[in-house]
C-alpha positions as CSV (number, residue, x, y, z in Angstrom):
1,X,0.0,0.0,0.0
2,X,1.4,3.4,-1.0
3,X,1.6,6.0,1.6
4,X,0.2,9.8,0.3
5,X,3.3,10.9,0.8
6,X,4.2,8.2,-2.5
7,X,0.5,9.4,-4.2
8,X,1.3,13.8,-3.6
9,X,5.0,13.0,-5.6
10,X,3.5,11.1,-8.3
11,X,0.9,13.5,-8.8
12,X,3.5,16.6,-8.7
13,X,5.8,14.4,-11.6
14,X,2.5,13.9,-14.0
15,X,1.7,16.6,-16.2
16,X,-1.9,18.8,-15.4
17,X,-4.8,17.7,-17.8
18,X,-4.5,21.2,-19.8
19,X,-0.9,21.0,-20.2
20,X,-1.5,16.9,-21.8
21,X,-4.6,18.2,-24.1
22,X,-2.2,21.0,-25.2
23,X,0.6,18.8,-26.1
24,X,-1.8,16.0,-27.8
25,X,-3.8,19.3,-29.6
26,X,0.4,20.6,-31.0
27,X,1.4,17.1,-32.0
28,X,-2.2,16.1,-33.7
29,X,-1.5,20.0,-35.8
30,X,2.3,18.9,-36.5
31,X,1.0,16.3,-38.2
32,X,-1.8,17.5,-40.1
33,X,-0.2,20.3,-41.6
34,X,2.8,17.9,-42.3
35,X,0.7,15.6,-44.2
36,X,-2.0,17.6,-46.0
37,X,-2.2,21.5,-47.9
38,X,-4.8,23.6,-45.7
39,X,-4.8,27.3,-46.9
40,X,-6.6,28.5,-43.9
41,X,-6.8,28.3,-40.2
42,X,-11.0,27.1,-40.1
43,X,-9.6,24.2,-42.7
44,X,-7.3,23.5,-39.7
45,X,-9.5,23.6,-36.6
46,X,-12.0,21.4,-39.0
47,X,-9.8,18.6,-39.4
48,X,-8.7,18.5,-35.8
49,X,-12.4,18.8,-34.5
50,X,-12.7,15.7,-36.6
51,X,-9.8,14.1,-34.6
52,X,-11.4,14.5,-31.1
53,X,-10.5,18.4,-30.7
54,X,-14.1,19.0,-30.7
55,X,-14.0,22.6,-28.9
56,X,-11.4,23.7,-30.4
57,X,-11.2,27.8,-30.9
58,X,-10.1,30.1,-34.1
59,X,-7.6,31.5,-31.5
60,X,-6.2,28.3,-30.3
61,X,-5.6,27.1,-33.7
62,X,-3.6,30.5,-34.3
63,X,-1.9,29.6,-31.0
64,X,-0.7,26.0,-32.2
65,X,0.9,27.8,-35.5
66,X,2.5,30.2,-33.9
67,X,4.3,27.1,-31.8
68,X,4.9,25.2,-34.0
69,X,6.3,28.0,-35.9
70,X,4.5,27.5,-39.3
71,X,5.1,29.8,-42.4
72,X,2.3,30.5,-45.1
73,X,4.1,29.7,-48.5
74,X,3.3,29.0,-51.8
75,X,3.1,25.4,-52.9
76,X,3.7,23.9,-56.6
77,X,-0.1,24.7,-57.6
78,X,0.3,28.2,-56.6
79,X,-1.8,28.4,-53.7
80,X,-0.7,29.7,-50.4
81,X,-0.6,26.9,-47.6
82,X,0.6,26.6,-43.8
83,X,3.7,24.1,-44.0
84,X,6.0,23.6,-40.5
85,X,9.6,25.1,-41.2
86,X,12.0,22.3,-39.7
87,X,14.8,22.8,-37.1
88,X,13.2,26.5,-36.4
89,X,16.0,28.6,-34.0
90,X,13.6,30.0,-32.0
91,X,12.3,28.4,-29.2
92,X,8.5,27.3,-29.3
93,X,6.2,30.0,-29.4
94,X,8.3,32.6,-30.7
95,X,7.1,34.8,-33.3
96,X,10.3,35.3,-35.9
97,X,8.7,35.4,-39.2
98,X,10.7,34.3,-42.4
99,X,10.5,37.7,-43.4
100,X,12.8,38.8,-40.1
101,X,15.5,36.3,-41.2
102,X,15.6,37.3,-44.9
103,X,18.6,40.3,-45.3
104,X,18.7,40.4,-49.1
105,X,17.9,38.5,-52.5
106,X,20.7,39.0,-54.9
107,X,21.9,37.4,-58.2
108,X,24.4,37.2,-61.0
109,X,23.8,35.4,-64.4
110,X,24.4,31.8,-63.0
111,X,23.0,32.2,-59.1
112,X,20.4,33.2,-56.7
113,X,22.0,34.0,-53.0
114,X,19.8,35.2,-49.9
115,X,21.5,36.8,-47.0
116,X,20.1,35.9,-43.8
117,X,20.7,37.0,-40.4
118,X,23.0,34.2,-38.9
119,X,22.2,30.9,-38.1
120,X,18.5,31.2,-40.4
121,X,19.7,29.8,-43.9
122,X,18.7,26.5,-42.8
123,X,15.2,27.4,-42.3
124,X,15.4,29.1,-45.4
125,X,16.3,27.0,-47.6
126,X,14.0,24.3,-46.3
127,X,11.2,26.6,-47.1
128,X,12.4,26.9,-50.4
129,X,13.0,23.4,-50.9
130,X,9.1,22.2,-49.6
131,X,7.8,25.1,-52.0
132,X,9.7,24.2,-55.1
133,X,9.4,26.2,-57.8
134,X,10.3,24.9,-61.4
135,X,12.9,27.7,-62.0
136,X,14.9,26.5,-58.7
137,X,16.6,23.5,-59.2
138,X,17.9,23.3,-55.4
139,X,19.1,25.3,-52.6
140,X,22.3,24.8,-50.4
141,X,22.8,26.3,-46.8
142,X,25.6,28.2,-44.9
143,X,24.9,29.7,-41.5
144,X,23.7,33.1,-43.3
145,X,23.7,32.7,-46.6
146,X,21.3,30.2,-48.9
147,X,22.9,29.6,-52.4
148,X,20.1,28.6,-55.1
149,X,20.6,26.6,-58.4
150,X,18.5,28.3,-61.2
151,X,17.2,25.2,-63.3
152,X,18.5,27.1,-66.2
153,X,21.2,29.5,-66.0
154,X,19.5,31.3,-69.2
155,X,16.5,31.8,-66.5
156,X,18.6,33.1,-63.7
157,X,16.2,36.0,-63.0
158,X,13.3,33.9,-63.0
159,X,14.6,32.1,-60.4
160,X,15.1,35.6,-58.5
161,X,11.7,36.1,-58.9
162,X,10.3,32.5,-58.1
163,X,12.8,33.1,-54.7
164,X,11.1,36.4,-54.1
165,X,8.1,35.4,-54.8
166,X,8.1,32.5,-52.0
167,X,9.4,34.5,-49.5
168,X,7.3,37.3,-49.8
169,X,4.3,34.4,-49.7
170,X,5.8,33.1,-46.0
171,X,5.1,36.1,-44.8
Protein backbone atom coordinates (compact mmCIF):
# COMPACT_ATOMS: atom_id res chain seq x y z
CA UNK A 1 0.00 0.00 0.00
CA UNK A 2 1.37 3.45 -1.04
CA UNK A 3 1.59 6.04 1.56
CA UNK A 4 0.16 9.77 0.34
CA UNK A 5 3.25 10.85 0.75
CA UNK A 6 4.23 8.16 -2.51
CA UNK A 7 0.48 9.39 -4.22
CA UNK A 8 1.33 13.83 -3.63
CA UNK A 9 4.96 13.03 -5.56
CA UNK A 10 3.47 11.09 -8.29
CA UNK A 11 0.94 13.50 -8.84
CA UNK A 12 3.47 16.59 -8.70
CA UNK A 13 5.76 14.36 -11.61
CA UNK A 14 2.53 13.86 -13.96
CA UNK A 15 1.70 16.64 -16.23
CA UNK A 16 -1.86 18.82 -15.36
CA UNK A 17 -4.78 17.75 -17.81
CA UNK A 18 -4.55 21.19 -19.82
CA UNK A 19 -0.88 20.98 -20.25
CA UNK A 20 -1.48 16.87 -21.82
CA UNK A 21 -4.55 18.19 -24.13
CA UNK A 22 -2.24 20.95 -25.24
CA UNK A 23 0.55 18.84 -26.13
CA UNK A 24 -1.81 16.03 -27.85
CA UNK A 25 -3.85 19.33 -29.56
CA UNK A 26 0.42 20.61 -31.01
CA UNK A 27 1.38 17.11 -31.98
CA UNK A 28 -2.16 16.15 -33.65
CA UNK A 29 -1.49 19.97 -35.77
CA UNK A 30 2.31 18.94 -36.54
CA UNK A 31 0.96 16.35 -38.23
CA UNK A 32 -1.79 17.54 -40.11
CA UNK A 33 -0.19 20.31 -41.58
CA UNK A 34 2.83 17.89 -42.27
CA UNK A 35 0.72 15.58 -44.24
CA UNK A 36 -1.99 17.60 -45.97
CA UNK A 37 -2.22 21.50 -47.92
CA UNK A 38 -4.83 23.57 -45.70
CA UNK A 39 -4.80 27.27 -46.86
CA UNK A 40 -6.62 28.52 -43.86
CA UNK A 41 -6.77 28.32 -40.18
CA UNK A 42 -10.99 27.14 -40.11
CA UNK A 43 -9.64 24.16 -42.72
CA UNK A 44 -7.29 23.49 -39.71
CA UNK A 45 -9.50 23.62 -36.63
CA UNK A 46 -11.98 21.41 -38.98
CA UNK A 47 -9.84 18.60 -39.39
CA UNK A 48 -8.73 18.50 -35.83
CA UNK A 49 -12.40 18.80 -34.53
CA UNK A 50 -12.67 15.69 -36.62
CA UNK A 51 -9.79 14.09 -34.60
CA UNK A 52 -11.39 14.48 -31.12
CA UNK A 53 -10.48 18.38 -30.68
CA UNK A 54 -14.10 18.97 -30.71
CA UNK A 55 -13.98 22.57 -28.91
CA UNK A 56 -11.41 23.69 -30.41
CA UNK A 57 -11.19 27.80 -30.87
CA UNK A 58 -10.06 30.10 -34.10
CA UNK A 59 -7.56 31.47 -31.48
CA UNK A 60 -6.21 28.28 -30.35
CA UNK A 61 -5.62 27.07 -33.75
CA UNK A 62 -3.57 30.50 -34.26
CA UNK A 63 -1.86 29.64 -31.04
CA UNK A 64 -0.68 26.05 -32.15
CA UNK A 65 0.87 27.82 -35.54
CA UNK A 66 2.52 30.16 -33.87
CA UNK A 67 4.34 27.12 -31.78
CA UNK A 68 4.92 25.20 -34.02
CA UNK A 69 6.29 28.00 -35.94
CA UNK A 70 4.49 27.49 -39.30
CA UNK A 71 5.12 29.82 -42.36
CA UNK A 72 2.26 30.49 -45.12
CA UNK A 73 4.07 29.70 -48.48
CA UNK A 74 3.27 29.05 -51.79
CA UNK A 75 3.06 25.45 -52.86
CA UNK A 76 3.66 23.89 -56.57
CA UNK A 77 -0.10 24.68 -57.63
CA UNK A 78 0.28 28.16 -56.63
CA UNK A 79 -1.81 28.40 -53.69
CA UNK A 80 -0.70 29.74 -50.44
CA UNK A 81 -0.57 26.88 -47.65
CA UNK A 82 0.61 26.55 -43.76
CA UNK A 83 3.66 24.10 -44.05
CA UNK A 84 5.98 23.60 -40.54
CA UNK A 85 9.58 25.10 -41.19
CA UNK A 86 12.04 22.28 -39.67
CA UNK A 87 14.76 22.79 -37.08
CA UNK A 88 13.22 26.46 -36.43
CA UNK A 89 15.97 28.64 -33.99
CA UNK A 90 13.58 29.96 -31.99
CA UNK A 91 12.28 28.41 -29.19
CA UNK A 92 8.54 27.34 -29.25
CA UNK A 93 6.24 30.00 -29.37
CA UNK A 94 8.29 32.61 -30.68
CA UNK A 95 7.14 34.84 -33.31
CA UNK A 96 10.29 35.27 -35.90
CA UNK A 97 8.67 35.35 -39.18
CA UNK A 98 10.72 34.27 -42.43
CA UNK A 99 10.50 37.71 -43.38
CA UNK A 100 12.79 38.85 -40.08
CA UNK A 101 15.50 36.29 -41.20
CA UNK A 102 15.65 37.30 -44.93
CA UNK A 103 18.61 40.28 -45.31
CA UNK A 104 18.72 40.43 -49.14
CA UNK A 105 17.90 38.49 -52.48
CA UNK A 106 20.66 38.99 -54.92
CA UNK A 107 21.94 37.44 -58.21
CA UNK A 108 24.42 37.21 -60.96
CA UNK A 109 23.77 35.38 -64.39
CA UNK A 110 24.43 31.79 -63.04
CA UNK A 111 22.97 32.23 -59.10
CA UNK A 112 20.42 33.19 -56.75
CA UNK A 113 22.02 33.95 -52.96
CA UNK A 114 19.82 35.15 -49.85
CA UNK A 115 21.53 36.79 -47.02
CA UNK A 116 20.11 35.85 -43.78
CA UNK A 117 20.75 36.95 -40.37
CA UNK A 118 22.96 34.21 -38.88
CA UNK A 119 22.17 30.93 -38.13
CA UNK A 120 18.50 31.20 -40.40
CA UNK A 121 19.73 29.79 -43.92
CA UNK A 122 18.71 26.48 -42.81
CA UNK A 123 15.16 27.44 -42.29
CA UNK A 124 15.45 29.11 -45.40
CA UNK A 125 16.30 26.98 -47.63
CA UNK A 126 14.01 24.25 -46.31
CA UNK A 127 11.18 26.61 -47.14
CA UNK A 128 12.40 26.88 -50.42
CA UNK A 129 13.01 23.39 -50.95
CA UNK A 130 9.13 22.22 -49.63
CA UNK A 131 7.76 25.15 -52.04
CA UNK A 132 9.65 24.23 -55.08
CA UNK A 133 9.44 26.24 -57.84
CA UNK A 134 10.32 24.94 -61.38
CA UNK A 135 12.90 27.68 -62.02
CA UNK A 136 14.93 26.54 -58.75
CA UNK A 137 16.59 23.52 -59.19
CA UNK A 138 17.87 23.30 -55.44
CA UNK A 139 19.14 25.31 -52.56
CA UNK A 140 22.31 24.77 -50.40
CA UNK A 141 22.80 26.34 -46.81
CA UNK A 142 25.64 28.20 -44.87
CA UNK A 143 24.87 29.67 -41.49
CA UNK A 144 23.73 33.10 -43.30
CA UNK A 145 23.67 32.73 -46.59
CA UNK A 146 21.28 30.16 -48.86
CA UNK A 147 22.87 29.60 -52.41
CA UNK A 148 20.11 28.55 -55.11
CA UNK A 149 20.60 26.59 -58.41
CA UNK A 150 18.46 28.32 -61.15
CA UNK A 151 17.21 25.22 -63.29
CA UNK A 152 18.45 27.09 -66.22
CA UNK A 153 21.23 29.45 -66.03
CA UNK A 154 19.53 31.33 -69.23
CA UNK A 155 16.48 31.84 -66.49
CA UNK A 156 18.57 33.07 -63.75
CA UNK A 157 16.15 36.05 -63.05
CA UNK A 158 13.32 33.95 -63.00
CA UNK A 159 14.61 32.08 -60.42
CA UNK A 160 15.06 35.63 -58.55
CA UNK A 161 11.71 36.08 -58.95
CA UNK A 162 10.34 32.48 -58.05
CA UNK A 163 12.76 33.07 -54.69
CA UNK A 164 11.09 36.43 -54.14
CA UNK A 165 8.07 35.44 -54.75
CA UNK A 166 8.08 32.53 -51.98
CA UNK A 167 9.39 34.52 -49.47
CA UNK A 168 7.25 37.26 -49.82
CA UNK A 169 4.30 34.40 -49.74
CA UNK A 170 5.81 33.10 -46.03
CA UNK A 171 5.09 36.08 -44.75
Amino acid sequence: MSSSKEVAMVKTLSRPPEQESDLAQLDACRQIIGQHCYSTQEEIRRELAERGFADISQSTISRLLRRLGVAKAQNANGKKVYTLVDDQLEPAGSTRSVHDMVRAVVHNQQMVLVHTTPGAATVVARLLDRHADPEILGAVAGNDVVLIAPRHISRTRQAHAAVVRTLEQAR
